[in-house]
C-alpha positions in Angstrom: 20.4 -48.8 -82.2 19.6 -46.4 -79.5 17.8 -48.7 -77.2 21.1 -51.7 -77.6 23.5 -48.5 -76.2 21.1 -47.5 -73.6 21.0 -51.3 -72.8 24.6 -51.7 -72.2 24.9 -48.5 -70.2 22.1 -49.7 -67.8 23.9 -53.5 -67.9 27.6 -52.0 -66.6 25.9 -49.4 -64.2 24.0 -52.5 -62.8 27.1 -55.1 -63.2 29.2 -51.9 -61.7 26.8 -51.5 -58.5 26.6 -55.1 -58.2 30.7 -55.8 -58.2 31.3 -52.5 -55.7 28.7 -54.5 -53.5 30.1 -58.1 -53.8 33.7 -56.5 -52.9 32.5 -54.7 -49.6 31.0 -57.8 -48.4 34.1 -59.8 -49.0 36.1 -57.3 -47.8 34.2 -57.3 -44.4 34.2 -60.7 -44.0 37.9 -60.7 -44.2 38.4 -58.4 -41.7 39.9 -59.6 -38.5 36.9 -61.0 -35.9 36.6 -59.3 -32.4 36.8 -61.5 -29.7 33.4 -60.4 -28.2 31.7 -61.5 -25.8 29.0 -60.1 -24.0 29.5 -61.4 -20.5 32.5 -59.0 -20.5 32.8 -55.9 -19.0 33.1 -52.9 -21.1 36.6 -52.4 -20.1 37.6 -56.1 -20.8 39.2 -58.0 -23.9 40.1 -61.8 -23.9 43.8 -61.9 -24.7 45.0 -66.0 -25.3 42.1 -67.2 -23.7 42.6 -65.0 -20.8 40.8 -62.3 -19.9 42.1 -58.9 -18.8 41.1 -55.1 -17.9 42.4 -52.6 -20.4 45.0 -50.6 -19.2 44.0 -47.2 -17.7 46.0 -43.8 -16.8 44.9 -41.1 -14.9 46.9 -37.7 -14.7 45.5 -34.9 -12.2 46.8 -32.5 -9.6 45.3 -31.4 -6.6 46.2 -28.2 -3.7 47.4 -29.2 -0.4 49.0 -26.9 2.1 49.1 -24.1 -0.9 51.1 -26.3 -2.9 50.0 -28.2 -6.2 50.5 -32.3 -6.3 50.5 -34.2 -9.8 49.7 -38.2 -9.5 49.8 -40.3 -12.4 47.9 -43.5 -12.1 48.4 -46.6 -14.3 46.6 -49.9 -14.2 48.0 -52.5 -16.3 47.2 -56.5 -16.9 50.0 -57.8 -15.6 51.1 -61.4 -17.5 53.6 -62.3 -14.1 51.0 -62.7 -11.8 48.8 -65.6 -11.3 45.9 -66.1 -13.1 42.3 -66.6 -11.6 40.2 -69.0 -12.4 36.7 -68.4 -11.3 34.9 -71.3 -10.2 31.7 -71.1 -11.6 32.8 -69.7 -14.9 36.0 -71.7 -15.2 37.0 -68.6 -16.8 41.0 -67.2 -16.8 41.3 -63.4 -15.5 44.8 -61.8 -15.8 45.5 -59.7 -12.6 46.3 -56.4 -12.7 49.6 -53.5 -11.0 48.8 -50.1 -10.2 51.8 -47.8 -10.3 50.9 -44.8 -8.6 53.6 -41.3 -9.2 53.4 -37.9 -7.0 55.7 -35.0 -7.6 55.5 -31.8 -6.1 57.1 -28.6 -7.4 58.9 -30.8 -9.8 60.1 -33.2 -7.5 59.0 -36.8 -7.8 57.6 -37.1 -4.2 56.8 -40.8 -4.5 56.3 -43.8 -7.1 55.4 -47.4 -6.4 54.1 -50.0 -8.5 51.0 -51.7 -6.3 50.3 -55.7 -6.5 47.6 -57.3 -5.1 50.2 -59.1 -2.4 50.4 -55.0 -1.0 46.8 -55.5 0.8 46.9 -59.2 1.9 46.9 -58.3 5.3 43.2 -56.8 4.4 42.1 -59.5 2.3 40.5 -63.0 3.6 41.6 -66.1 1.5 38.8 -65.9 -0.8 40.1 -62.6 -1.8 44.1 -63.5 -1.8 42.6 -66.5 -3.8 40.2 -65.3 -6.4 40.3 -61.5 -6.4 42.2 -58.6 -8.7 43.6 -55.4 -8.0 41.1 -54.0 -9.5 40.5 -49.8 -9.2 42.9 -47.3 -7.5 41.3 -43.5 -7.8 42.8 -39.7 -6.3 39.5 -39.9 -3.5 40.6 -36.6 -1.8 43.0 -34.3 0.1 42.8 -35.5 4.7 44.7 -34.3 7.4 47.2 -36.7 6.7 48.0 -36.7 3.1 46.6 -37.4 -0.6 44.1 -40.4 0.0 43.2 -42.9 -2.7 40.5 -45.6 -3.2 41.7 -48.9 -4.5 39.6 -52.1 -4.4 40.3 -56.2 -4.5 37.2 -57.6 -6.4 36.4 -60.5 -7.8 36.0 -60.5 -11.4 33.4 -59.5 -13.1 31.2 -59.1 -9.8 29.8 -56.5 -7.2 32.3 -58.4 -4.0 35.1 -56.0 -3.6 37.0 -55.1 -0.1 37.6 -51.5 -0.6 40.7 -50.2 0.7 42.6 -46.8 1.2 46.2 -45.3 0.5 47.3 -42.6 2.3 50.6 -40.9 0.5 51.9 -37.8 3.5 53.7 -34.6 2.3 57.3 -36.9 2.4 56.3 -40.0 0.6 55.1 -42.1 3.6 52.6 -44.6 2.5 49.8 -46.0 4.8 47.3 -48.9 3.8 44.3 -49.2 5.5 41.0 -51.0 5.0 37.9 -48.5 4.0 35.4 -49.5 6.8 33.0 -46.4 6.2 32.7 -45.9 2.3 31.5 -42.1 2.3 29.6 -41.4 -0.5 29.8 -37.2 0.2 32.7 -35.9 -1.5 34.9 -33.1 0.7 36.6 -30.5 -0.1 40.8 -30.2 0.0 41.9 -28.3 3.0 44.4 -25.8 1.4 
């Protein structure tokens, strides 16, 4: 009589392990599939057959003239803009805006929301066509203001015209293309 209950103990441990396994494997093919794809870059998803960059946002301050600068940078797909097609891929790339916010002392010193159309005087048609406002970074403190990076690229690729904002003590803004890239970082002048 022993051997029957010891039997029946071993049978539901085994019929238990066996159900707990069967309802993790259903339960994992149920849950909802990624759209992955590993021709993306790490910071891209494919969102109705479109693909975009995730949105970013930077928040830093920085000295200049003894006083201390916030900027807020945000990068966001951008659905209103037209879409690129690449034309070896055939692919769909959603563009991106930048908004870019400086205060000073508690004083919002400037904000403007950046498009790829605010560097088309920079960019050839093959960028106007087929590139995406891409990156936008705080580079460092010059004579003339906060400077920042930004770049048009095209998607998924090394071809980028880099470019540079310049943002002066009263909210002037000046766009210029980055001919030298210079690697060395500099110190702020105080």
């Amino acid at each position: 009589m022993r051997n029957k209950k010891e039997m029946k103990s071993v049978f539901k441990i085994v019929f238990l392990v066996c159900l707990s396994i069967l309802i993790s494997c259903k339960q994992k093919s149920k849950a909802p599939s990624e759209n992955i794809d590993s021709s993306l870059a790490a910071d891209e998803t494919i969102h109705q057959g479109v693909i975009q960059m995730e949105r970013s946002e930077i928040s830093d301050t920085t000295k200049w003239h003894h006083r201390v600068y916030q900027y807020k940078i945000v990068r966001e797909p951008d659905a209103s803009l037209p879409k690129i097609k690449d034309s070896d891929s055939k692919s769909l790339y959603m563009d991106n805006h930048i908004m870019l916010t400086i205060s000073c002392e508690g004083k919002q010193l400037f904000q403007k929301v950046f498009t790829k159309s605010d560097f088309n005087s920079f960019l050839d048609a093959g960028f106007k066509k087929n590139g995406i406002l891409e990156g936008f970074v705080f580079d460092k403190v010059v004579p003339e203001g906060l400077r920042f990076a930004t770049s048009v690229s095209y998607p998924q690729s090394d071809l980028y015209i880099p470019l540079v904002v310049v943002i002066s003590s009263n909210g002037t803004l000046k766009i210029s293309k980055d001919d030298i890239m210079d690697t060395d970082s500099e110190e702020s002048t105080d």
